[in-house]
N, C-alpha and C positions, 0 to 999 in steps of 0.2 A: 332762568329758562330763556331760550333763545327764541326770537319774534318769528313766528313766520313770515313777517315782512322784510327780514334780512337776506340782504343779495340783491332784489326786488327792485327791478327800474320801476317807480311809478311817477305816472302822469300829475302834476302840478299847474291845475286852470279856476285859477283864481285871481279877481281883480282886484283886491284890496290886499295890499302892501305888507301891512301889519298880520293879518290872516293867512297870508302865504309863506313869513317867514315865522307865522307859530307851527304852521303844518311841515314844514323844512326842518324845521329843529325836531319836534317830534319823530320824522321821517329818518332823521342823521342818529337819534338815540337810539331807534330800534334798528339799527344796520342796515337800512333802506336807501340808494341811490335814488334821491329827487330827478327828476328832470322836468324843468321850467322854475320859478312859474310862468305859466302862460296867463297874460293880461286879458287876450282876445280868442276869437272863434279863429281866424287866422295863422296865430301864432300856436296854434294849440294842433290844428289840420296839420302844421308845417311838422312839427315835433314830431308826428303818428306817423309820418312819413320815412321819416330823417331817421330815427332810432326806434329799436324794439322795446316797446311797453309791456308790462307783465301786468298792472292795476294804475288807476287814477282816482283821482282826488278831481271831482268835476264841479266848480260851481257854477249854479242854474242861471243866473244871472251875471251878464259882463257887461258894466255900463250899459245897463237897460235893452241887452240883447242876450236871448238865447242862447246858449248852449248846445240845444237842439243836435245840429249837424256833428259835433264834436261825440255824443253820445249814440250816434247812427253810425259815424264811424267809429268807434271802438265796439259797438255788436258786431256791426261784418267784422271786426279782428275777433271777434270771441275774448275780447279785452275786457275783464269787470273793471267795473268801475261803479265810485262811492257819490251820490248825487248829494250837494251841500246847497242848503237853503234858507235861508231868512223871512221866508216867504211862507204864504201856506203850499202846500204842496202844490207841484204849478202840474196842468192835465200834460203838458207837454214831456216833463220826466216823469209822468207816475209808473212808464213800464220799467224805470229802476229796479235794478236787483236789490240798492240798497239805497237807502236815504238817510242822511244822518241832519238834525235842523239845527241851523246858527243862533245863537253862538253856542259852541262844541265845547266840552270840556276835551285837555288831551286825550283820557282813558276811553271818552266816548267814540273820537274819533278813531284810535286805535281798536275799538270792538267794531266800530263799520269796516275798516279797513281790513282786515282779518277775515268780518265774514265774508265779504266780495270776493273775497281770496278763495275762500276755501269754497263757493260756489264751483 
């Protein structure tokens, strides 16, 4: 059965290396076009800009800085997007549509991703 995350530009903002390139692969098996990863708040505004997002992979924390603005702007795009955390739920993402907590299994992150989608 084929993903509904197939076709799917989605947002990759994630700061740890190894975690971005499980959520890549994951993203590459279910027919999903990654874009990024994005290390920073930055790099990530630049991407939202620069190309059409369909969903993101957002994590709460980048080197000890919020995410915050990265997740303000994809509401004004009406862009879902998947809030990833290691952390207890931080008050700053809890208007999330979706949260999914680190460490993820793939299947899990594939059920956050999916429902954001279909929000």
């Amino acid at each position: 059965m084929k993903s509904p995350l197939a076709g799917r530009k989605v947002l990759v903002v994630e700061d740890d290396a190894i975690i971005a390139e499980a959520a890549l692969l994951l993203l590459a098996d279910l027919g999903a076009c990654a874009v990024g990863p994005c290390a920073n708040v930055a790099s990530a505004l630049a991407a939202l800009t620069e190309q059409h997002i369909d969903l993101a992979l957002l994590d709460v924390d980048l080197h000890g800085m919020r995410s915050t603005a990265v997740a303000m702007a994809l509401a004004e795009r009406n862009v879902p997007y998947v809030a990833a955390t290691g952390h207890a739920i931080a008050a700053a993402m809890a208007g999330a549509p979706v949260i999914v907590a680190k460490p993820y299994t793939p299947a899990r992150l594939q059920a956050a991703l999916e429902s954001a989608l279909a929000r």
